[in-house]
C-alpha positions in Angstrom: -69.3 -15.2 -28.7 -69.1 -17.8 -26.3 -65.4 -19.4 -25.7 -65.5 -23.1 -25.8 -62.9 -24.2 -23.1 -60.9 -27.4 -22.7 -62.6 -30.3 -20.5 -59.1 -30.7 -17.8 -58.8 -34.2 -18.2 -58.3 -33.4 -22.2 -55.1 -32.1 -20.9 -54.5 -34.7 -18.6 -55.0 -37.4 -21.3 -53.1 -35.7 -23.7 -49.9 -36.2 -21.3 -50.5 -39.2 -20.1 -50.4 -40.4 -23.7 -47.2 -38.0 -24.5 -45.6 -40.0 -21.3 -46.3 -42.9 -22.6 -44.6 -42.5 -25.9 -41.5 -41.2 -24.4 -41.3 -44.2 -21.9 -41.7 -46.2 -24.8 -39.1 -44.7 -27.1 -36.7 -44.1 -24.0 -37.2 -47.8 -22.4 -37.9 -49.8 -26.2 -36.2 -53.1 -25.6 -32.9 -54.0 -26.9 -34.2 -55.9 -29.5 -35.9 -53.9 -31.1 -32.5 -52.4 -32.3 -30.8 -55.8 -32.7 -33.7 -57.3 -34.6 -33.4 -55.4 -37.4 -29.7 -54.9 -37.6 -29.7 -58.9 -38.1 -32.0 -59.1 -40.6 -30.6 -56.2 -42.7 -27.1 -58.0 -42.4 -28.6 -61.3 -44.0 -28.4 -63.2 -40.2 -24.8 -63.2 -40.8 -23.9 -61.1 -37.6 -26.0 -62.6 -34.4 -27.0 -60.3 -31.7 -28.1 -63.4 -29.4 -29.8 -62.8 -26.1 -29.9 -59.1 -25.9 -30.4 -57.4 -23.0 -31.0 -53.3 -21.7 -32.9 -50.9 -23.5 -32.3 -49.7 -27.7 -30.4 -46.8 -26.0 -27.6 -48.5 -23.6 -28.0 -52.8 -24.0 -25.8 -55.4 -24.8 -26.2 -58.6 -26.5 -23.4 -61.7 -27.3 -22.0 -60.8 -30.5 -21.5 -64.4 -33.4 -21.2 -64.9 -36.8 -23.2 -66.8 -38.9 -23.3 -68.4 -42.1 -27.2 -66.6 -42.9 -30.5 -66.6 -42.0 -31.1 -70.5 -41.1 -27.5 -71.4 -41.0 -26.7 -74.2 -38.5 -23.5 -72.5 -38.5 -22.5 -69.7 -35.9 -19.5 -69.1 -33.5 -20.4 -66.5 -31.0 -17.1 -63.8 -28.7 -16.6 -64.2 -25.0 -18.0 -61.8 -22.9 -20.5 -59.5 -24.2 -21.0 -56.8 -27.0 -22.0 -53.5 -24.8 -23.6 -50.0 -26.7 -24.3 -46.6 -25.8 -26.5 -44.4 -27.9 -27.6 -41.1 -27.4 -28.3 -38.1 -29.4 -25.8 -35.7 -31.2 -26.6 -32.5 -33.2 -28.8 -34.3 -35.1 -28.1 -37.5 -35.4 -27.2 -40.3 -32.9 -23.5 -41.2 -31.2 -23.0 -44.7 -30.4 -20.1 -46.3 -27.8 -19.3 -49.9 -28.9 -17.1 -52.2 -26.4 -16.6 -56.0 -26.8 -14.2 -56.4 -23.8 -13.0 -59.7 -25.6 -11.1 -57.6 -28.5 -11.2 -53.8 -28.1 -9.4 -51.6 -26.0 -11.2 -48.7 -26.2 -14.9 -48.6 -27.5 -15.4 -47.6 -30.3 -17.3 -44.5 -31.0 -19.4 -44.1 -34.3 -21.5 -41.1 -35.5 -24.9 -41.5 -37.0 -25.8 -38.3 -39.3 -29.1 -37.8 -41.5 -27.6 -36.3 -44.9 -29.9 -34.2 -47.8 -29.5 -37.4 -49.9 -29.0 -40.1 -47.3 -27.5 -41.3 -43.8 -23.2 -41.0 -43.0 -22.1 -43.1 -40.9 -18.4 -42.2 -39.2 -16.2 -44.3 -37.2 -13.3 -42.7 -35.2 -9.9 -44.0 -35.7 -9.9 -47.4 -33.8 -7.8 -50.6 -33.3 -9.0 -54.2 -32.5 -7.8 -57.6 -32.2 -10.3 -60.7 -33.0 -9.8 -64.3 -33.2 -9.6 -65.9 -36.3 -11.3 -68.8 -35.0 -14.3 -66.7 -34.9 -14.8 -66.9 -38.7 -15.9 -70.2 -38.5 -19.2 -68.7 -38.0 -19.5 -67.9 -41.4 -19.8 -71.4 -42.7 -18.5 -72.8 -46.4 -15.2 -72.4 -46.9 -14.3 -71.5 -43.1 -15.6 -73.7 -41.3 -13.5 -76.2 -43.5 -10.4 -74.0 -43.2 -10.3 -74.1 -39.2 -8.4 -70.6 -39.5 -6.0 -70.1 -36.3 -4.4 -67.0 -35.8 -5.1 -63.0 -34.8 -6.4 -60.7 -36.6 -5.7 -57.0 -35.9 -8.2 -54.6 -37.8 -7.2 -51.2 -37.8 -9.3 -47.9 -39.5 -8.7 -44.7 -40.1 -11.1 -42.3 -41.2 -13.6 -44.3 -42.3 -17.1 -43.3 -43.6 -19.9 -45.2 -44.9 -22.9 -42.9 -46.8 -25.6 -43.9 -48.4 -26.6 -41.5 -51.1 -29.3 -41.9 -53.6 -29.3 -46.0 -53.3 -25.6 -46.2 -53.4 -23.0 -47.0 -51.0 -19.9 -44.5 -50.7 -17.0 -45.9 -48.9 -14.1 -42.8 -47.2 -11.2 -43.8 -45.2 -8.8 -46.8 -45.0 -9.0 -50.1 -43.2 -6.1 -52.8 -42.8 -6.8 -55.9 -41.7 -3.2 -58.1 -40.4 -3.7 -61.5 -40.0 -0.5 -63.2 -38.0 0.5 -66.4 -37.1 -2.2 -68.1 -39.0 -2.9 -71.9 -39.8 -5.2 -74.2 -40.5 -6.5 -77.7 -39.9 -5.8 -78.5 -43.6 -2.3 -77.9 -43.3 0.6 -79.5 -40.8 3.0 -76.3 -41.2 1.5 -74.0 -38.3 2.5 -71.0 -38.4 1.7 -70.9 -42.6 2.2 -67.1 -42.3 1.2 -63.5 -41.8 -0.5 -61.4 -44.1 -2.3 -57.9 -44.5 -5.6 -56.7 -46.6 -6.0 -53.0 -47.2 -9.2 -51.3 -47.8 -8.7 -48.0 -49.6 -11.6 -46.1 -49.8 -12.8 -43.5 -52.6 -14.9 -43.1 -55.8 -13.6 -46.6 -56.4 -12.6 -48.2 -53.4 -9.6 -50.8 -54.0 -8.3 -53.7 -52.0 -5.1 -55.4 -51.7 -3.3 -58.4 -50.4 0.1 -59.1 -49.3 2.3 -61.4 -47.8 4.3 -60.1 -44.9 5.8 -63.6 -43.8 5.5 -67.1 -44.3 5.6 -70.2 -46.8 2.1 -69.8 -47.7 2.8 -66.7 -50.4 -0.5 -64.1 -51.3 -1.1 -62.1 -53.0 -4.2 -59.8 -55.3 -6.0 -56.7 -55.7 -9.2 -55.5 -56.7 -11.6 -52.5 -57.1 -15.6 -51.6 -56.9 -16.6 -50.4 -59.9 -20.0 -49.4 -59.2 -21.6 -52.0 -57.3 -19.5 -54.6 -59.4 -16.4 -56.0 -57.2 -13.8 -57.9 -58.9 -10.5 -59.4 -57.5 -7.6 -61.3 -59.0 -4.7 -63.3 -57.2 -2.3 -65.8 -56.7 -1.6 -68.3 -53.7 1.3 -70.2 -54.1 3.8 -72.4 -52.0 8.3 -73.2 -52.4 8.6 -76.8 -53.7 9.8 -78.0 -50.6 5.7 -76.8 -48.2 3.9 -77.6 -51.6 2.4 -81.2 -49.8 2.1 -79.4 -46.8 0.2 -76.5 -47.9 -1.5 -79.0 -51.2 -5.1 -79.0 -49.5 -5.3 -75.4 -48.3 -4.0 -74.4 -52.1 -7.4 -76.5 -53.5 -9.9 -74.3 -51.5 -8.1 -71.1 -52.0 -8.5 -71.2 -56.2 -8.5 -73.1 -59.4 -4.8 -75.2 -59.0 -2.5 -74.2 -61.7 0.2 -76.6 -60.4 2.6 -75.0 -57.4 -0.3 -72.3 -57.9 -4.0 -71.5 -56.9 -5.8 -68.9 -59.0 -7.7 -66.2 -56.9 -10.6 -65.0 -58.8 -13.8 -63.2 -58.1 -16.2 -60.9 -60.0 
């Protein structure tokens, strides 16, 4: 029997093409990666001008208010990433030098029924200007103010089609106003994010005139949300105007309702 051996340049073929698909997965363009994440958020997150490779890039990091919105507000400096792989799965290092003092660091892990996505425990602060972006009804509040967003422990899974949320997340807004009000400060308040088999939020007041409050719950994929805005007798003209876009008016009132 006669053996049939390889032609050499078989073999040299078959690496130059193996080269050429690690190149390409090792030097893919930053887009690529930003691309999709904008499209899959709606085109409400912008990953403008991106730069570097999918693995270590960084692009300027806006909000928008969706795909074809003339509306969009965009961080100073640049949003900078990391990825590389771990056990498994991918680790990403995320730094906007405008807000964050340490990167965060996420985890990326392929699951039996889906993908789980960890964040370690972080702390951030972001301008509430920045929610312009997002068009109607912020870019008719003109919110002023910090917001500090704090997590701890928090997942994200998807599993079988649904989203499961672990972990907490607390949002403080401080010092905030607004061009539809002449009290500045109107107040400080907090939103926590509890998560769970239904994850629940609530809002609270921690100072100010302009008194909030609600909570709410996922059922499902349902959300719903009930609370209360309200203003003392002597801010009500003040705070009148904000009051209208918060809710339905009930006088000295607004009714917070969604779901």
């Amino acid at each position: 029997m006669t053996r049939q051996l390889t032609p050499p340049w078989s073999w040299a073929s078959a690496g130059a093409l193996l080269g050429l698909l690690l190149a390409t997965l090792f030097l893919a363009p930053a887009r690529w990666l930003t691309e999709p994440l904008q499209a899959a958020l709606n085109g409400r997150v912008v990953l403008d001008d991106a730069q570097g490779t999918v693995w270590h890039g960084s692009a300027r990091l806006g909000l928008a208010g969706g795909a074809g919105s003339s509306d969009a507000s965009s961080l100073p400096g640049r949003l900078v990433w990391v990825l590389s792989p771990h056990w498994g799965g991918l680790r990403a290092e995320i730094q906007a030098d405008c807000c964050m003092q340490q990167a965060w660091r996420v985890t990326i892990q392929p699951r039996w029924s889906g993908t789980e996505l960890a964040l370690a425990d972080s702390l951030s602060q972001w301008p509430a200007q920045w929610l312009t972006g997002l068009g109607t009804p912020w870019n008719t509040v003109q919110a002023d103010g910090q917001l500090t967003l704090t997590t701890q422990g928090l997942t994200l899974q998807w599993a079988a089609g649904r989203l499961l949320l672990g972990g907490r997340v607390q949002l403080d807004a401080t010092q905030m106003s607004s061009r539809l009000s002449t009290l500045k400060p109107m107040g400080s308040y907090r939103i926590s994010l509890l998560g769970g088999a239904s994850p629940s939020i609530a809002l609270e007041t921690l100072e100010g005139s302009l008194q909030l409050s609600g909570s709410g719950q996922w059922v499902g994929s349902k959300f719903r949300f009930e609370g209360v805005a309200s203003a003392p007798p002597e801010r009500l003209e003040a705070l009148s105007n904000l009051l209208n876009i918060i809710g339905r008016r009930d006088g000295a009132r607004a009714i917070i309702k969604v779901g």
